[in-house]
N, C-alpha and C positions, 0 to 999 in steps of 0.2 A: 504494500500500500504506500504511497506517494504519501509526501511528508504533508501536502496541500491538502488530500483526503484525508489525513491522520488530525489536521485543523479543523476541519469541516464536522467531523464526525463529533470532536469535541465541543463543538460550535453548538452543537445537539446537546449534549450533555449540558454545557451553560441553560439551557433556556429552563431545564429543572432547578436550578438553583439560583436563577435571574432573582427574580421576586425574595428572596429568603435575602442572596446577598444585600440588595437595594435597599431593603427594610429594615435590616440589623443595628439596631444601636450598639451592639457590641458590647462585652461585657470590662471592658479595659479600662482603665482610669490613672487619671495622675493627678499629685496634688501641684499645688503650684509655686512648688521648690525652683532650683537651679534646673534646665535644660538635662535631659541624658544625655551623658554620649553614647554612641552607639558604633556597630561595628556594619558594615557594610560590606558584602562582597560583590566585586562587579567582574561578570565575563564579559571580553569587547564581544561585538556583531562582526565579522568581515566584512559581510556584503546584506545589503539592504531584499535582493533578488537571489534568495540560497540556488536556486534553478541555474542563474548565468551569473557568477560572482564575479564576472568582467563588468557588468554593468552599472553605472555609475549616475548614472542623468536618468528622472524619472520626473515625467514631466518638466516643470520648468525650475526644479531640484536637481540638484547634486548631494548625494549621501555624502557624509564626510567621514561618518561611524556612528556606534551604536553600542550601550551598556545592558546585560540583563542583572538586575540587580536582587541581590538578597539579604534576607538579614534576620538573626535568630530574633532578634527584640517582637516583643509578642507584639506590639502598637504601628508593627513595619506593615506597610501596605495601602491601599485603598487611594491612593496621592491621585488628586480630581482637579488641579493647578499647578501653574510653574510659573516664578520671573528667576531669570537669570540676570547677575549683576552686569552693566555696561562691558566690566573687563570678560566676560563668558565664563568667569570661573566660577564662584561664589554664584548659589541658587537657594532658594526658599520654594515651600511647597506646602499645601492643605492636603489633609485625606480625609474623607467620608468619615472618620469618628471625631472630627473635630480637634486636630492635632494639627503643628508646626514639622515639618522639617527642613533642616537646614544643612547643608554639607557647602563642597567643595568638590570640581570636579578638575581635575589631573588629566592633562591631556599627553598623550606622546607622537610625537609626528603629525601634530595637528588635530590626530583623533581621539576622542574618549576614548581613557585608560583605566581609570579608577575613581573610587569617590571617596574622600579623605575631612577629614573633620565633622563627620557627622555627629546632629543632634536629634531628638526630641522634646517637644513639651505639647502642652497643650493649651489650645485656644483660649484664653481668659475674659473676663466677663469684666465691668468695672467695678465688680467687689469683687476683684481679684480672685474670684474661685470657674473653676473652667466650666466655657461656656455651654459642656454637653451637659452639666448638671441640670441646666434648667432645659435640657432637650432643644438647645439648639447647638446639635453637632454637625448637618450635615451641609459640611461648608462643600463648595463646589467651585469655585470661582476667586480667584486673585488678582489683583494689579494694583501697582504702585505709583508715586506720584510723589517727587519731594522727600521720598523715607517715611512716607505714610503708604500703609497697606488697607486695603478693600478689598474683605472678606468677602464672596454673598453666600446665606445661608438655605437653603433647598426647605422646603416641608413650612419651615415659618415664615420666606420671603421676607429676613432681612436682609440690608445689608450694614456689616458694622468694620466700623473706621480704626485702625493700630497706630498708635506712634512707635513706631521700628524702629525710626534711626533712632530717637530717645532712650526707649527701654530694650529695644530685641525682642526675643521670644517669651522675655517677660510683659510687654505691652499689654497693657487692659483695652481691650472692646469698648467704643461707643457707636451704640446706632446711629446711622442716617435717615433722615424721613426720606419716604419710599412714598408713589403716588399711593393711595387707596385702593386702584385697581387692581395692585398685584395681590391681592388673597383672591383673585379671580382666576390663578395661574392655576392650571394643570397639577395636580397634585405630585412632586416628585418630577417635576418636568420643567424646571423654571432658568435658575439663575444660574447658568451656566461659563455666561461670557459675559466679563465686566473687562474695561477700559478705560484704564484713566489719562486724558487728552492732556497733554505737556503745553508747555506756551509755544506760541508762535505754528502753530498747527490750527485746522480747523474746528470749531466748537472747543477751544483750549478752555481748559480748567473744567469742565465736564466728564460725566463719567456715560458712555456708552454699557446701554444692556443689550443682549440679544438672547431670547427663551431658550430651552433646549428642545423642548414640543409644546409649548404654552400657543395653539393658534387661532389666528384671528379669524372671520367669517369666511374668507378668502383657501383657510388650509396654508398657511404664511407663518411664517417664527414673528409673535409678535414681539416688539423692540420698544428702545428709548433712550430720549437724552435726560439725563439729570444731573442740577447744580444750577442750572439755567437759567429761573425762574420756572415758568411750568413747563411739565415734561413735556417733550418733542417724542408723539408716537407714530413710528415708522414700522415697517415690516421687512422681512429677510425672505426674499422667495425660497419656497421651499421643493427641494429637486429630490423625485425618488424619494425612499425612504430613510434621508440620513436627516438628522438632527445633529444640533448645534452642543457643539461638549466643551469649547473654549474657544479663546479670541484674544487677539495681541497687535500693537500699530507698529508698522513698520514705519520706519525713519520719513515718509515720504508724504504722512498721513496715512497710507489707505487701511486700512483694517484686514487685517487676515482671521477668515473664520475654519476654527476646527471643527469637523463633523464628525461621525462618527454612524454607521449601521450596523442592524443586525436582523438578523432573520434563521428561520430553519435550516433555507437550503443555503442560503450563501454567506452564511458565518457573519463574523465580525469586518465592518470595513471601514477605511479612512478616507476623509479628503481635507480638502484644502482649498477655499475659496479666497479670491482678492475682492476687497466691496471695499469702495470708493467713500471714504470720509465726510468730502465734500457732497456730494448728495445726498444725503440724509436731511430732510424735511419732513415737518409735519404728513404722515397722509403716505409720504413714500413707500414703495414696494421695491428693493434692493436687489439685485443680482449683480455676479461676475465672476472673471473666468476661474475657471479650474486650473489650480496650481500642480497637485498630487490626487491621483486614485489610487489606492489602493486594496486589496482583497487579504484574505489568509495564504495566500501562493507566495506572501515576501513578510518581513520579519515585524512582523503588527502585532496588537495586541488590543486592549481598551482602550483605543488611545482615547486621553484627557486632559489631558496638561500643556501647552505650546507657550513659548518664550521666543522674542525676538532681539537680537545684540548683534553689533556692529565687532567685526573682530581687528586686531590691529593693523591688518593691509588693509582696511574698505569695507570688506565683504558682508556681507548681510546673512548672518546664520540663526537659523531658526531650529529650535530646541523642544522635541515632545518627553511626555511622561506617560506612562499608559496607569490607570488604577485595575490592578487585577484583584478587586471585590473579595478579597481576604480571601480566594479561593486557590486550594493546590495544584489546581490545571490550568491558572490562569499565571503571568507573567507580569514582573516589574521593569520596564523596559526606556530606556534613557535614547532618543535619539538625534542626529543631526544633521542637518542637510543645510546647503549653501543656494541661495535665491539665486537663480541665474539673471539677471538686472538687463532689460531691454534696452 
């Protein structure tokens, strides 16, 4: 059996344990001491295409490499966001129980090697006690802005604000007001993709939402601007059956959206959308092209996570996480691919 049908068939066995994983508040907990360190093992990817490992350019991507990552720490797992620092090295990441990690990634010949100074903690509230206690764990979405992090939280539709550069992973949570409409989202299907607009870009100092299956009358990812005065609600056309799993602006404005599907027959799959900044208006309905498709026939997983950083020649390198839903057949996977720039 073919390593692509040996995914497939797994792909099957997921959808028995989708609902259970998705749902799990997990029995894990931390108090809100000093960060863990933890140990991490990471094996590189060769090749993004295990079929032709000549192959290098996939879509309008170049793979640069690829970590599968492990780690006995029972709180490892579930990582549903990623920023990586400007230098590519130093990264942050939320998972599904409402937890921080934080590491360090070690590159060799340009590719991910290993992942070095890792930590844990957990999400905190502002009585400093973490914020899955009061059952909002199931963070799903990150970006930064200044050394402040936004959180968004999935099942309660918040989203809440960190001082990072202040405190680190010791930072206390404060919420955002969020419009009214969003207790209207899709149960488990919301806040996937947040974006926080730097100055001197469009809609700057605004934070960009876009749902994960939250749809509008249309069958559309319903969206939004906020920080603005009143929300800017737009739409994401929606292609197929992929949903929105994260989001990150490239240097240029435009918004890069992660998707992500799944189904019986054709397992888990990725893409990669570019959607234009500047068009975002009231009322709008968004499209644009296709950067990355991907299926189970190349080195995927759940992806969830995307990060965007400029490396020290120019280059525009973009950074996935995949959350493998605390499950033993599913995979922690670190990847990187280089924007090929029109």
């Amino acid at each position: 059996m073919s390593r692509a049908h040996v995914r497939r068939l797994v792909a099957g066995v997921l959808t028995v344990f989708f609902v259970i994983a998705v749902s799990a508040t997990g029995a894990w907990a931390q108090s809100a001491s000093a960060p863990d360190r933890i140990d991490v093992t990471a094996t590189p990817i060769a090749a993004f295409n295990p079929r032709d490992p000549s192959q290098t350019r996939f879509g309008a991507l170049e793979f640069r490499g690829g970590l599968v990552l492990r780690s006995s720490y029972r709180g490892f797992g579930g990582f549903s966001a990623l920023y990586v620092e400007p230098n590519g090295e130093r990264f942050v990441s939320v998972s599904d129980h409402g937890t921080w990690l934080r590491g360090r990634i070690v590159y060799r010949d340009g590719r991910p090697d290993q992942i070095a100074d890792a930590e844990m903690a957990p999400l905190l509230g502002a009585d400093g006690k973490p914020l899955r206690s009061r059952g909002w764990y199931d963070s799903e979405s990150l970006t930064e802005r200044d050394g402040t992090f936004y959180v968004g939280l999935e099942r309660v539709e918040q989203i809440v604000r960190f001082n990072y550069k202040r405190d680190g992973l010791l930072a206390r949570g404060e919420p955002i007001p969020v419009p009214p409409d969003f207790k209207s989202f899709t149960f488990n299907k919301s806040l996937e993709c947040l974006a926080a607009v730097p100055k001197d870009l469009p809609l700057a100092g605004s934070l960009v939402v876009v749902t994960e299956h939250s749809l509008d009358a249309a069958g559309n990812l319903r969206s939004y601007v906020l920080g603005k005065g009143e929300p800017t609600r737009f739409s994401v056309k929606r292609i197929g059956n992929f949903d929105a799993s994260d989001c990150a602006l490239l240097p240029s404005g435009d918004l890069l959206l992660l998707e992500r599907s799944f189904s019986l027959l054709s397992g888990l799959g990725m893409r990669i959308r570019r959607i234009s900044l500047a068009a975002i208006k009231e009322g709008a309905i968004l499209d644009g092209p296709v950067l990355i498709e991907a299926d189970l026939g190349y080195e995927i997983d759940n992806m969830e996570g995307l990060s965007v950083h400029r490396n020290p020649v120019g280059e525009t390198v973009l950074t996935l996480i995949s959350d493998d839903n605390f499950l033993p057949f599913q995979r922690t996977l670190l990847l990187q691919f280089t924007l090929a720039e029109p």
